[in-house]
C-alpha positions, -999 to 999 in steps of 0.1 A, spaced: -8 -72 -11 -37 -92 1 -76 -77 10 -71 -79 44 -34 -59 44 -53 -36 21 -79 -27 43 -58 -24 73 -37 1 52 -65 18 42 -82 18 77 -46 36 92 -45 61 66 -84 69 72 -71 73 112 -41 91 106 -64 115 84 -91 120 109 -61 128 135 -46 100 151 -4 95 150 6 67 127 22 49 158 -17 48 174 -35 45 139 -15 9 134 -20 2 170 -59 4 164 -61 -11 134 -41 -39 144 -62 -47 178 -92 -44 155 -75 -73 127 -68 -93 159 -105 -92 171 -116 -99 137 -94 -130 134 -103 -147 168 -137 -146 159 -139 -153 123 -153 -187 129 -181 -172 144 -195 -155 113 -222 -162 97 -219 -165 56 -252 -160 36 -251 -197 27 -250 -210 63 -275 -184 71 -298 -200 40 -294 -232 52 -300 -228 86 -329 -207 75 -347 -239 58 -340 -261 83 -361 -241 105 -386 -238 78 -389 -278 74 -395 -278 113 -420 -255 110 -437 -271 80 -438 -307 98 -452 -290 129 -482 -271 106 -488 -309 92 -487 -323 125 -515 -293 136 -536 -302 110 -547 -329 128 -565 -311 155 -583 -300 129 -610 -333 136 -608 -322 174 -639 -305 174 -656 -334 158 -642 -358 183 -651 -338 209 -688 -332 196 -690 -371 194 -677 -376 228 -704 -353 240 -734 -370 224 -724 -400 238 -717 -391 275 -756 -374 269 -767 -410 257 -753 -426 283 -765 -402 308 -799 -407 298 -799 -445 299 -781 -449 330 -787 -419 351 -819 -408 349 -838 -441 353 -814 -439 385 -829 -403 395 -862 -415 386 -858 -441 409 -844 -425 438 -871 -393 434 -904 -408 421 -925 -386 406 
């Protein structure tokens, strides 16, 4: 006898000892093999589950390493600044001075 007629047999005997007739203790157990067979290609094995698991992890690891880039934002952005001040001071206020002499 295989596992799974094991289990069903088991599973009636556990139905017909909690109260249900053996005619509706097979019927049950039988609609709840058929479930379990149409959608045994949908379960998930602790092996696909650790696979799929560290695929997600390497995403996640290139994304951190692509992050870490930003990292010199700040510095960029601190450069940019002291140049748009040097340029303002060259260019526009000579302008202002001009235009509102003092």
């Amino acid at each position: 006898m295989t596992a799974s007629a094991q289990d069903v047999l088991t599973y009636v005997q556990t139905l017909e000892n909690t109260g249900f007739s053996h005619d509706q203790a097979i019927a049950i157990a039988s609609g709840l093999e058929q479930a379990m067979d149409r959608h045994i290609d949908t379960r998930v094995t602790r092996e696909h589950l650790d696979v799929k698991m560290a695929a997600i992890n390497a995403r996640f690891d290139a994304i951190e390493k692509s992050l870490e880039k930003l990292e010199d934002v700040p510095s960029v952005i601190r450069l940019h600044t002291w140049m748009l001040a040097l340029i303002t001071v060259t260019l526009v206020v000579p302008k202002l001075q001009e235009w509102f002499p003092v």
